[in-house]
C-alpha positions, 0 to 999 in steps of 0.5 A: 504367750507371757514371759516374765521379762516383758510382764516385769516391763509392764509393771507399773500400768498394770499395778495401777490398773489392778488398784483402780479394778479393785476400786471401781469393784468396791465402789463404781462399777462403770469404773470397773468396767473401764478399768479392768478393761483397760487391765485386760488389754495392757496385759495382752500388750505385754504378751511374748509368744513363741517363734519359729524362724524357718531353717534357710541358712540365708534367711533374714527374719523381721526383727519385729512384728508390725507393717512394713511401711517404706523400703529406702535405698540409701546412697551408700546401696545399703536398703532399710525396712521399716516396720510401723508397730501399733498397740495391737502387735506383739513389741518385742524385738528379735535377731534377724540372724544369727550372729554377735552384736558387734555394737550398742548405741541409745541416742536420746530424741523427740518422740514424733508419731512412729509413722512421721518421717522425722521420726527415723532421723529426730526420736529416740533410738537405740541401733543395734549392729549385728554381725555373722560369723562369715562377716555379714553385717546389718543393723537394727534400730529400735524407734521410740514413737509417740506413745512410746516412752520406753526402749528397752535392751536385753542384749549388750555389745559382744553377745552371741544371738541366735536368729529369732531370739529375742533381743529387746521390747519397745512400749506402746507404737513404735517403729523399728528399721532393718538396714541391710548391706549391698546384695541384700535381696529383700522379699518382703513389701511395703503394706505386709504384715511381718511377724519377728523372728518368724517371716523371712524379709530378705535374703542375704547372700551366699558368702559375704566375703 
């Protein structure tokens, strides 16, 4: 359920509220009791539990947990999926396939709410292209969000990833989008609940080549 990596990410809030739960139980107990809640629900943020993708060789997992909030054709006939992450989904990101990441790019920006349409164009991202061994490319794309103020990558350009394996963690309400080439059948809809790595969104096809 807890990694060391993603509790590592939660450090600061959760020392400073391990310092005010001792404060308020030495001197406030109403402070206590908002603390040590605040402490309890910042360490279940921080949870990572384990995943099973399904065994379909042709099976694209969500790369992360959240609703799917818009499916958008792009004039090229490539469709993106975004998924909306509140404070109540797990954020940590995970390959949608199994592949290498062919390339890495942060780009700095605004942090609009993760649900505001400028927010896919104008906030901080972090895209990761992932490609096939038969050539198969998609692209996943880490959203910084209102409250969030932090993407982290755990996977750098030239690494092999397997499908589900975790891949990087955004802090607090994002947004993170799956753009997938011509010939994609997406199955998953708008208003589902998606789990990353585990719940299959599209399919790609049989040969990319």
């Amino acid at each position: 359920m807890f990694t060391a990596r993603t509790l590592w990410e939660g450090r600061w809030p959760l020392g400073v509220l391990a310092v005010l739960s001792i404060a308020g139980w030495l001197w406030c107990w109403s402070a206590f009791a908002l603390s040590f809640a605040l402490l309890l629900f910042t360490l279940w943020f921080f949870r990572d539990p384990e995943r099973t993708p399904p065994q379909d060789p042709l099976a694209l997992v969500a790369p992360a947990d959240g609703r799917v909030t818009d499916i958008q054709a792009g004039t090229d006939g490539t469709q993106t999926l975004g998924i909306f992450l509140s404070v109540f989904d797990v954020h940590v990101q995970r390959a949608p396939l199994d592949g290498v990441i062919a390339d890495v790019r942060y780009e700095p920006g605004k942090f609009h709410d993760a649900r505001d349409a400028r927010a896919s164009t104008e906030n901080e991202k972090r895209t990761i292209v992932l490609e096939s061994a038969d050539g198969y490319r998609l692209v996943v794309r880490q959203i910084a969000g209102l409250i969030a103020r932090r993407i982290v990558g755990w996977k750098e350009a030239g690494n092999l990833v397997q499908r589900g394996e975790r891949i990087g963690m955004i802090r607090f309400g994002s947004r993170v989008e799956l753009t997938l080439p011509v010939g994609t059948e997406i199955t998953a809809r708008v208003g589902q609940h998606v789990k990353g790595g585990e719940t299959i969104v599209a399919r790609r096809p049989a040969a990319a080549r």
